[in-house]
C-alpha positions in Angstrom: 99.0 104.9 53.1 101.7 106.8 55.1 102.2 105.8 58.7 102.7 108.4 61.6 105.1 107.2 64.9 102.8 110.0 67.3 104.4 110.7 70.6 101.8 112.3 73.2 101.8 114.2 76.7 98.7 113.8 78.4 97.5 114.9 82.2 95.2 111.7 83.3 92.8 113.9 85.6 89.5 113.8 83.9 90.4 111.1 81.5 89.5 107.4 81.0 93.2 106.3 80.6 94.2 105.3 77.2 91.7 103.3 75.9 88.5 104.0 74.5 86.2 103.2 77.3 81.7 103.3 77.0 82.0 106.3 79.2 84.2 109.3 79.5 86.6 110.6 77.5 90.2 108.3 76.8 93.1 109.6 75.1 93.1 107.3 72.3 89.4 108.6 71.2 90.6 112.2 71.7 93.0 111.5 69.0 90.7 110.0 66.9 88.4 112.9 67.1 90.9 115.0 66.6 91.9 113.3 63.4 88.5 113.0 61.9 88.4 116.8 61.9 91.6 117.4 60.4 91.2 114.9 57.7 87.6 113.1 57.7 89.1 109.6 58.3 87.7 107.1 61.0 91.0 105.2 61.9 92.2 103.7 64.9 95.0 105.1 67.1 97.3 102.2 68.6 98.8 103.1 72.3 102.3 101.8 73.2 100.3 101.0 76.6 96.9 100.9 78.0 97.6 103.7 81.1 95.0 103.5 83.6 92.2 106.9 84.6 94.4 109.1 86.2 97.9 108.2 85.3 99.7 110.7 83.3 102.2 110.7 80.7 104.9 112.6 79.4 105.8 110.6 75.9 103.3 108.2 75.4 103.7 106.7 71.8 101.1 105.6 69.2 100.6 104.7 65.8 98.2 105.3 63.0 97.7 105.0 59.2 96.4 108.1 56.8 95.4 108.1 53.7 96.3 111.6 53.4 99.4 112.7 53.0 100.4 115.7 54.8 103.7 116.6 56.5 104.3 115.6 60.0 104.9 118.6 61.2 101.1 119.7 59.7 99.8 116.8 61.5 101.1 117.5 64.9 99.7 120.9 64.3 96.6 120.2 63.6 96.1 117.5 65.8 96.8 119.8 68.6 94.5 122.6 67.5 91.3 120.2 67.3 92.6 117.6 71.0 91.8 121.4 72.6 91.1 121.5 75.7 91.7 118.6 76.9 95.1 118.3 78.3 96.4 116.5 75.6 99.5 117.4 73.6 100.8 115.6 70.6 104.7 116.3 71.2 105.9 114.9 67.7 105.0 112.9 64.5 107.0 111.5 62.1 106.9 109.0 59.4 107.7 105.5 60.2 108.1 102.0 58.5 104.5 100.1 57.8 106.3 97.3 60.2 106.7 99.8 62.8 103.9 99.2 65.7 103.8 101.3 68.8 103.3 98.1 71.1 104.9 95.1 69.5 108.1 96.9 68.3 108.8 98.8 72.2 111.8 97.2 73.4 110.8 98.8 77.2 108.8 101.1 79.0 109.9 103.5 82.0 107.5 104.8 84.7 107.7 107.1 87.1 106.2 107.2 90.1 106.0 110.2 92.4 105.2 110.8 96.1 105.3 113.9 97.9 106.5 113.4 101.4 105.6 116.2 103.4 102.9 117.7 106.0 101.8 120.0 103.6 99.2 119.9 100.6 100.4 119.9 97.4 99.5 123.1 95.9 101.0 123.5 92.4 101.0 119.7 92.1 97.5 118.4 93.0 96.6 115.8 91.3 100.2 114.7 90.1 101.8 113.6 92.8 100.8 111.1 96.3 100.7 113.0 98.9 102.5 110.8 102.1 102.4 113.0 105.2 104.7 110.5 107.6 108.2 110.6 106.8 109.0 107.6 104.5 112.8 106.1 104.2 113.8 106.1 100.7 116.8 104.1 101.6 114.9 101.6 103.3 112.9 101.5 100.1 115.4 101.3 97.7 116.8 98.1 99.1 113.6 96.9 99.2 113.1 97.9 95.4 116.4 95.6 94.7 114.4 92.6 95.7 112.5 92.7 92.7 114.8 93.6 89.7 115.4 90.3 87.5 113.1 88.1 86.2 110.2 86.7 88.2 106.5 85.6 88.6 105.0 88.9 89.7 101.8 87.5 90.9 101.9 89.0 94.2 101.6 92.8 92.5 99.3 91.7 89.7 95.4 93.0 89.4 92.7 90.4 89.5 91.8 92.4 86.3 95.2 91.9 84.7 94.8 89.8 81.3 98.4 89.0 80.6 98.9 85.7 79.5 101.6 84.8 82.0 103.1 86.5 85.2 106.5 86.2 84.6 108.3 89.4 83.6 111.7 91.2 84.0 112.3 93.9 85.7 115.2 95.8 84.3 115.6 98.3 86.7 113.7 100.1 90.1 115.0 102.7 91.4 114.1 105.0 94.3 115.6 108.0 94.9 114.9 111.1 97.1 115.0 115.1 96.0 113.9 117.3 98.7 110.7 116.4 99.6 110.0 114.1 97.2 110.8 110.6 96.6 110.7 109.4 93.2 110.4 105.8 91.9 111.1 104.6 88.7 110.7 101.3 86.8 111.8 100.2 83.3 110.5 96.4 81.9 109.7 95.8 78.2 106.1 95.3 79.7 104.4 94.7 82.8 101.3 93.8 84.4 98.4 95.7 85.2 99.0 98.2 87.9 102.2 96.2 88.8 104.2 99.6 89.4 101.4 100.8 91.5 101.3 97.9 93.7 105.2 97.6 94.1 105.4 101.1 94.9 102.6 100.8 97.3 104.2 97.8 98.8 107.5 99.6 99.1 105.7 102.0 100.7 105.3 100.1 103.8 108.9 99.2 104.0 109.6 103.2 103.9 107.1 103.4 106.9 109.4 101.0 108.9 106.4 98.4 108.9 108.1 96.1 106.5 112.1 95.5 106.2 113.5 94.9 102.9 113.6 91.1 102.9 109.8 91.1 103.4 109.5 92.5 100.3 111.3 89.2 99.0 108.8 87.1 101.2 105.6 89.0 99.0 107.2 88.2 95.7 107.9 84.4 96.4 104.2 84.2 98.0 102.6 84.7 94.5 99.6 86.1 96.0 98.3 89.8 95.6 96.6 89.3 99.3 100.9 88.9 100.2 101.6 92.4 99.0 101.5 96.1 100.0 98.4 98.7 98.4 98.2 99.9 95.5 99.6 103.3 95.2 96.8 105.6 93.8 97.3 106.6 89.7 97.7 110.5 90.3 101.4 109.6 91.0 102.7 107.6 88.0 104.0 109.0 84.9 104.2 106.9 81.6 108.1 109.1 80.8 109.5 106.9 78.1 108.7 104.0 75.4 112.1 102.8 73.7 112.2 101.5 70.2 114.8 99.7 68.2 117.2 103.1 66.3 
């Protein structure tokens, strides 16, 4: 039984988030529809990570077992022809090791979060982007975004929903960075917590707005309470842009 590395772009408007939910329609059952067509099998499509209703991504990865054996390329095609319309794409499949799993073998995962910092609606980009109308210091925010690269107990931008076993995680890198009119953040971590970048970029947020200055943001994270931090950042902002794997 031939296993299938799938990586997928996906816009999250209109969608679930990843996983299969009682109502509305995820990604991960899109695929499995779309599969069931192609080839008649019921199988289950594992995500490299569960994103959230609304959050997009631009190479999500998955896994999945066939028993028939096709080319990759045959798969990606058809895949795509039966995921229409929903804005789902598979990007590329390819044959993999049967020790090969999408979430266990990710050595990290980079988001990207995007705000729009101007008086003006988004036009082509509604839906993709958070819309700040004040002007936001992306300086001020980026040595804010220092205080929390390393390893520590991110209780303070953790859900109440989150089931992780333990807080503690490391934060390889955030970044934030400024092009035009829109200030981009970006965090890489082997894994994270649920909606953690959303609430560290909302959080970050604030210091941008001059409410907060960059030690505060060291203050939250030692507090170990979500009541300590900033919002969370809505989903239309954040991009799921990369899951890296052992070559």
């Amino acid at each position: 039984m031939p296993r299938l590395k799938l990586t997928i772009e996906y816009d999250g408007r209109g969608l679930v988030g990843w996983q299969r939910q009682a109502e509305g329609l995820s990604v991960q059952e899109a695929l499995e529809r779309a599969i069931a067509k192609f080839c008649g099998e019921k199988v289950k499509v594992c995500g490299a990570g569960r994103t959230d209703a609304g959050v997009h991504a631009l190479a999500q990865v998955a896994h999945v077992d066939l028993s028939r054996n096709a080319s990759p390329d045959v798969v990606r095609s058809a895949l795509n022809h039966h995921l229409r319309p929903a804005a789902i794409a598979v990007l590329a499949a390819e044959c993999v090791s049967e020790d090969f799993d999408a979430r266990l073998s990710a050595l990290y995962r980079l988001y990207r979060y995007r705000i729009l910092n101007r008086r003006a609606p988004p036009a082509l980009e509604r839906g993709r982007v958070w819309q700040v109308t004040v002007p936001l210091d992306a300086e001020a925010m980026e040595e804010g975004a220092k205080r929390l690269i390393g390893r520590h107990d991110f209780s303070t931008f953790r859900d109440s929903l989150c089931q992780a076993k333990s807080p503690v995680k490391t934060l390889d890198r955030l970044e934030v960075t400024r092009d035009g009119a829109e200030i981009r953040i970006e965090a890489r971590a082997r894994s994270f917590l649920h909606r953690q970048v959303r609430a560290m970029v909302g959080t970050l947020k604030l210091v941008g707005l001059g409410r907060w200055r960059p030690d505060d943001v060291t203050r939250a994270l030692d507090a170990r309470d979500r009541r300590a931090g900033g919002p969370t950042a809505p989903a239309e902002g954040l991009y799921l842009v990369e899951v890296g794997y052992p070559r």
